[in-house]
C-alpha angles and dihedrals in degrees: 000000000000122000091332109130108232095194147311141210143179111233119184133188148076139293133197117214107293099008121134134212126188114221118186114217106165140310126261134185111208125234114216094277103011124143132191129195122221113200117193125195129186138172103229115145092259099084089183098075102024089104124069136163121187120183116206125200101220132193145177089231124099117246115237085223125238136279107244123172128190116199121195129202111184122195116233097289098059095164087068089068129084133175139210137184117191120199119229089271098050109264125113122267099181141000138197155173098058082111097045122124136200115248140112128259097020122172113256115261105236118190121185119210131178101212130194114270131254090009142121128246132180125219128204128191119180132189113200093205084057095239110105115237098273138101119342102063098018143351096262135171149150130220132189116199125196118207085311097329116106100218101172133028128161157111119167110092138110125266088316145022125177130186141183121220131168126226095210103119098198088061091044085051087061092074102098095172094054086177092064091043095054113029114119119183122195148227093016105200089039126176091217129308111057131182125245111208121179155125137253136196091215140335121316153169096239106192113208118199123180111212122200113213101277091058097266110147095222095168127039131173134180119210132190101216131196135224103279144004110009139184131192128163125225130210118220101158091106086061126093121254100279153099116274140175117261110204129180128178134184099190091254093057153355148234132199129184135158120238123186122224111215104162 
């Protein structure tokens, strides 16, 4: 289309976290490799993202839709825990955890979607106990991949916990540093040992320093990591009561995030 302007339109109101309004611009009928660009301004006290501009390859074709897979790992106390998937206008696609039962060392409960393509989804996960399902009474989580991107990974929390993530696969390609995208630390604040999930394109040396807040580095690992989803734990309790840096780094990239130690 060019730089012709579709259509525009002035939408005010408020949202609370998660929420979704539609708002109509303008129609458009694709041609067989047509794209459009929606640029979206607002007028928020944070000037540096107000403005946003997303391009979308459109077609007449139907899309054959996306793999997506959810893996649950209760704690022992699995009838505590309850699911729910909410399609891109609200309602709700799937729903688990009414079957659940409370034991240790459960398998792990798979479920195998196909989704509908270069869309958004929202993922709730609630504990009745208010605890989350890690890592007290079990070593719990729950994981949502996406083709062979793991979107969504978790399970310390409190009584919900609630997460976006797209199903378009080119944006999901873009991540060049899958690690960053992936890497999910808990619990956060921890009182010693804490859990590393993540994913990797290949096998890998993946260097972890823990830094004070000076820069020190009072900690430091070395670990040998596979092709896919991994998990270490990492054992803080020798450290005093902070916060402290987390870095890992795999020689082609690095990480940081901030973890606070409360024994």
């Amino acid at each position: 289309m060019g730089s012709t302007v579709l259509g525009s339109t002035q939408w005010t109101g408020n949202l609370a976290t998660y929420d979704v309004a539609e708002v109509i611009v303008a129609s458009y009928a694709p041609a067989a490799n047509g794209s459009v660009t929606f640029e979206i301004t607002s007028t928020d006290d944070d000037a540096t993202n107000n403005t946003s501009a997303l391009t979308v390859n459109a077609s007449n074709a139907i899309a054959p839709g996306t793999a997506v897979t959810l893996e649950v790992q209760t704690d022992n106390y699995g009838s505590e825990t309850n699911w729910k998937l909410f399609n891109p206008d609200g309602s709700v696609f799937a729903s688990g955890g009414s079957d659940y039962t409370s034991a240790a060392n459960q398998a792990p409960h798979i479920y195998n979607w196909n989704l509908q393509d270069l869309d958004c989804y929202r993922f709730e996960i609630t504990d009745d106990y208010g605890d989350g399902i890690c890592c007290s009474f079990g070593m719990g989580y729950y994981k949502i991949t996406v083709g062979n991107y793991v979107v969504l990974q978790g399970g310390s929390f409190g009584s919900v916990e609630t997460k976006l993530f797209t199903t378009n696969a080119a944006m999901l390609a873009v991540h060049d540093n899958t690690l960053d995208h992936s890497l999910n630390i808990y619990p956060n604040p921890t009182t010693g040992l804490v859990n590393l999930e993540y994913t990797l394109d290949r096998g890998t040396a993946l260097q972890v320093d823990v830094l004070d807040v000076v820069g020190k580095v009072v900690l430091n690992r070395n670990i040998a990591s596979g092709t896919g989803v991994q998990r270490e734990v990492l054992d803080l309790s020798t450290l005093a009561n902070g916060t402290y840096v987390l870095k890992l780094n795999t020689g082609n990239g690095q990480v940081t995030r901030t973890i606070t130690l409360n024994k």
